[in-house]
N, C-alpha and C positions, 0 to 999 in steps of 0.2 A: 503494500500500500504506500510505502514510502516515496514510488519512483515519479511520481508526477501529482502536481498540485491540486487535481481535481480528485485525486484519489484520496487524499488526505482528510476530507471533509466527513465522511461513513464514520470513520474512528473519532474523530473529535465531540461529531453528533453523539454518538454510543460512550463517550465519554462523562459529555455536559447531562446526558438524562440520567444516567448512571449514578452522576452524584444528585442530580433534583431528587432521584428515588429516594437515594439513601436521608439527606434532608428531610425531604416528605415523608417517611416514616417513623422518623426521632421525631417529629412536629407531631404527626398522629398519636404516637405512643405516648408521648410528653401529655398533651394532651385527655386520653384516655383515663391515665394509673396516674393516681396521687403519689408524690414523692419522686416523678421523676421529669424535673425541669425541663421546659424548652432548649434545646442545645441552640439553637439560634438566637435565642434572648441571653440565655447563658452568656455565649459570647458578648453579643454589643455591650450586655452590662459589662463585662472583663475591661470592653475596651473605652467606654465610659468611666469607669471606677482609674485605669490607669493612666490616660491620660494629664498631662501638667495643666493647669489651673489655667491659665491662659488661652492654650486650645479649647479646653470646655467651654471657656464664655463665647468663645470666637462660632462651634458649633449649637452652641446654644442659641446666640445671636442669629446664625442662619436658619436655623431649624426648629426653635423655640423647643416646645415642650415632646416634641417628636426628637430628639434626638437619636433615642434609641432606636426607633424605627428607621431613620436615617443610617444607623449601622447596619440594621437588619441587613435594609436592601444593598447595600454596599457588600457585606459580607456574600450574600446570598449569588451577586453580581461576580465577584471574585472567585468563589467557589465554584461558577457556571464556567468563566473562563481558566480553571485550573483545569476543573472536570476537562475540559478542550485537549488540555496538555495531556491528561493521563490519559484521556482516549487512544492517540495519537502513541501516548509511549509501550499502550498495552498491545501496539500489533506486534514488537518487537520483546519488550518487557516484560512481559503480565503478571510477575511476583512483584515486579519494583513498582508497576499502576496501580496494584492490591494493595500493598503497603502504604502508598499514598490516600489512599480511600479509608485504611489502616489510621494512618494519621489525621487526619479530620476527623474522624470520629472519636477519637483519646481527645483531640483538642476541644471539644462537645462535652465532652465526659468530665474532661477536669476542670474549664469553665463552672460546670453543671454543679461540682462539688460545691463551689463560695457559696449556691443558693439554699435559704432556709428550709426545712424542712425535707430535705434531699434524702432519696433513702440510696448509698451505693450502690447497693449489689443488681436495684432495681435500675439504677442509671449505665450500670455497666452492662449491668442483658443487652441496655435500648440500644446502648454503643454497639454491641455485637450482633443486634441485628441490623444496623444498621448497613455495618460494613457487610455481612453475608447477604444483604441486599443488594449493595454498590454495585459488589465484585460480581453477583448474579449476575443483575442486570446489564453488566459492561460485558463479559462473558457471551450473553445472548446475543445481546447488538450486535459485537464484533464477528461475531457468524453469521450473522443477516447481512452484513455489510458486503458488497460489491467485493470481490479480491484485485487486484490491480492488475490491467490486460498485462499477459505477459505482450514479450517480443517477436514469438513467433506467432505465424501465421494459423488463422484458428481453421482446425480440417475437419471437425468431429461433424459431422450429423446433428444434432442438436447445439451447434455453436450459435450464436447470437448473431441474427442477420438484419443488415441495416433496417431500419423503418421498423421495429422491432421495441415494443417499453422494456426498461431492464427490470425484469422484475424482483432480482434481489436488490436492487435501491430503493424501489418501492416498496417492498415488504422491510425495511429497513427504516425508513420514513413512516411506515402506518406503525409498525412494534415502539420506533422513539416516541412519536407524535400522540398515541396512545398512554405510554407510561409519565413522560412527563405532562399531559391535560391528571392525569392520576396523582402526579406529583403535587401540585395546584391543591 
């Protein structure tokens, strides 16, 4: 997938839904069970609580009483665009994309912990499904996804003939398009 820029797009898509999933199911379970905080709020508070005195008045000023929501979406944005990276890294990688999906979820987790009333062992399930979610869902996608035309010439009988929908892009787009409106 790596050898041309339009093939690159399948893994990143399979990437960014991969992490909306895994999000989207810490926000559900959070949610659901008493005792295990929102990992998305978790964080913005972390990152409200540690910024210098200056910056906070500065986003406060912008964003008044939404600040946190302010980080959400920032967070949420950033994690979309990493989700891109690990897509991208898991055609070649897929223990080191794991591990990244791995890592947002511990950074969820231990966020999770400063909030009151937190029960661990409950907040660490949520973590661990979260990421047997991620890793699922990147898993799938990346097998739906397009594989990169080789170099030779296609001779099989059932090869893809021009004027033809591709229809592993498409079922690659309905499986993302699907999980992340689910993410939501």
């Amino acid at each position: 997938m790596s050898g041309r820029p339009g093939a690159r797009w399948p893994a990143a898509l399979a990437g960014a839904v991969a992490v909306s999933a895994a999000l989207g199911v810490g926000e559900l379970l959070a949610g659901l069970q008493q005792g295990v905080p929102s990992p998305l709020a978790s964080v913005a508070r972390f990152f409200v609580d540690v910024q210098p005195p200056g910056a906070k008045d500065l986003v406060v000023a912008l964003f008044g009483e939404n600040d946190k929501l302010a980080f959400e979406i920032f967070i949420v944005l950033v994690a979309l665009g990493i989700g891109a990276l690990v897509g991208r890294l898991a055609v070649t990688r897929f223990a080191l994309a794991a591990a990244v999906i791995a890592a947002f979820a511990a950074a969820g987790f231990l966020a999770g912990l400063r909030e009151p009333n937190v029960s661990p062992v409950l907040a660490g399930a949520v973590a661990g499904v979260q990421v047997a979610v991620g890793v699922w869902v990147l898993r799938r996608l990346l097998a739906l996804a397009p594989a990169a035309p080789s170099s030779e010439p296609a001779t099989a009988p059932d090869a893809a003939r021009p004027g033809m929908p591709d229809w592993g892009r498409r079922s690659l787009l309905q499986a993302g398009g699907a999980i992340a409106v689910g993410s939501l």
